[in-house]
Every structure is written in C-alpha cells, then in structure tokens.
C-alpha positions in Angstrom: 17.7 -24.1 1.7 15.5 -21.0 1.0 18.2 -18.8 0.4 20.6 -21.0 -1.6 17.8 -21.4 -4.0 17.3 -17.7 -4.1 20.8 -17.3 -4.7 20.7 -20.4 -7.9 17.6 -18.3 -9.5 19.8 -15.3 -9.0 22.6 -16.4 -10.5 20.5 -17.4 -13.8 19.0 -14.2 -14.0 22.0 -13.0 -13.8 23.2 -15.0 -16.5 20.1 -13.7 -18.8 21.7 -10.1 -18.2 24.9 -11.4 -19.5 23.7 -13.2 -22.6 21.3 -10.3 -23.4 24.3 -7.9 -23.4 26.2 -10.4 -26.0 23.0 -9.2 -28.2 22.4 -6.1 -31.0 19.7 -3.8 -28.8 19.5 -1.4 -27.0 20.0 -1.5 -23.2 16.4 -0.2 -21.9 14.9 -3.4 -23.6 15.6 -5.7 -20.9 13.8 -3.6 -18.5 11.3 -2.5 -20.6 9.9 -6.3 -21.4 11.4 -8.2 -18.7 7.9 -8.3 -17.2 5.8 -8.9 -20.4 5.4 -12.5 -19.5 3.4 -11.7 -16.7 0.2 -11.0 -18.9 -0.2 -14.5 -19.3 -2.2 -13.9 -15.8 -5.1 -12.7 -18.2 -5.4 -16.5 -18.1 -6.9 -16.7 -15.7 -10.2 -15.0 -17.0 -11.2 -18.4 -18.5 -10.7 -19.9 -14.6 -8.0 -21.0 -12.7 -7.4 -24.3 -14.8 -6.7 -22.5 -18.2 -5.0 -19.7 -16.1 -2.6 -22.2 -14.6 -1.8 -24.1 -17.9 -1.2 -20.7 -19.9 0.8 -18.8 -17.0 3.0 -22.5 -16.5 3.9 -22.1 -20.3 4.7 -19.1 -20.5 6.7 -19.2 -17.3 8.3 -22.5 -17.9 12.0 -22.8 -18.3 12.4 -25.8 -20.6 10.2 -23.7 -23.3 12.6 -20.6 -22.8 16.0 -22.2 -23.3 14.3 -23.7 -26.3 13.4 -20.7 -28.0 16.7 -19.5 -26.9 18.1 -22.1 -28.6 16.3 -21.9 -31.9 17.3 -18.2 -31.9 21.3 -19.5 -32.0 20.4 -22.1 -34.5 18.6 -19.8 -36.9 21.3 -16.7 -35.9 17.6 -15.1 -35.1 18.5 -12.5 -32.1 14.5 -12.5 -31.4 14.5 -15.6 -30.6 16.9 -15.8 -28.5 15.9 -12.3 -26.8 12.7 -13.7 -26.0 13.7 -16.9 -24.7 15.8 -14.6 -22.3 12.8 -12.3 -21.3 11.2 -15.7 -20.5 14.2 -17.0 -18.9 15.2 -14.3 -16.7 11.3 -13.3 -15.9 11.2 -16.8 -14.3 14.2 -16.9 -12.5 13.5 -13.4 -11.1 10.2 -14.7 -9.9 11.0 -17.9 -8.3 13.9 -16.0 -6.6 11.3 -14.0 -5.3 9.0 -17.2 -4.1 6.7 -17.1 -7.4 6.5 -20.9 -8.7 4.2 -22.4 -11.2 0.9 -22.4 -10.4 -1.6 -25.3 -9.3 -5.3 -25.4 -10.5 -6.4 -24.8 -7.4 -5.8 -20.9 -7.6 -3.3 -18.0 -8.3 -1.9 -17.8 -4.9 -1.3 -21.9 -4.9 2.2 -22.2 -6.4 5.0 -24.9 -6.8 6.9 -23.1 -4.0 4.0 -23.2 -1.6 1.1 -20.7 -1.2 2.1 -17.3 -2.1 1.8 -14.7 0.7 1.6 -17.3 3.4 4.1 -17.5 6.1 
C-alpha cells in the first residue's frame, strides 16, 4: 500500500510541474521555492503545539488548491503559483513519508514516526 501511495503523491506533484509550466515565469522558480514552505518549521520555536498547527497549515492541501483557486478566479498567476509551491511541496513530502505533524513532536507525523522503521 506504501508504494501506491508514493506513486498517488507522485503523480500530483507531478501534476503541480504541469500546471506551473501553463504559467508566465521562468523555469528555475519551481526549484528555487519549491522548498520555501518548509520554514514554517521555525514553528516550532514557540513548542511543538504552535509548531504543529503552523507547519499543518502551511502544509495542508485543502489550503493550497484554495489559493490555487483564487489565483484562476482573480486571473492572479501568484496565487495560483503559490498554491502550487504549496501543493507540490506536500505531495513531494508525503511521497517521501513526511505527513502532518502531531503535538507530540517533529518526528510524530500522520504517516507514522519519521525515521522509524
């Protein structure tokens, strides 16, 4: 079941690839930013409950297609590049067995504990 998953979250950032290249800039965005959403780790300063609820937002899915969305609606391509950073950021990390995280810690994920076997 591990690996169909993978292939799913592979598959939609895929997808974010495809849509981004439908957009105006320049190729060596993607890469550039497609880890930006990552800082919401600095969360995690104000302890592992406000560092859970700030990394879950930023990493949530529901909260990228809508600001994906809103960029088609108001023809706003940052918008709807952002919503594809966010998009694709998550897919690339639960493809790579990064979920959303618990208030019991970093490492205590959605997908089970990270680094555990």
């Amino acid at each position: 079941m591990k690996k169909v998953i993978q292939l799913e979250e592979l598959a939609m950032f895929l997808l974010t690839i495809y849509l981004f290249s439908r957009l105006s800039f320049a190729w060596w965005w993607y890469p550039a930013l497609i880890l930006t959403p990552d800082l919401s780790m600095l969360g995690y300063v104000a302890g592992n409950k406000w560092g859970a609820i700030i990394y879950n937002v930023v990493h949530h899915k529901a909260i990228a297609i809508a600001i994906y969305v809103a960029g088609l609606v108001w023809q706003n391509e940052v918008l709807q590049f952002t919503g594809l950073i966010l998009f694709g950021h998550s897919s690339m990390d639960r493809m790579s067995g990064y979920g959303l995280k618990t208030f019991a810690g970093f490492k205590y994920t959605h997908l089970g504990e990270i680094g555990k076997k």
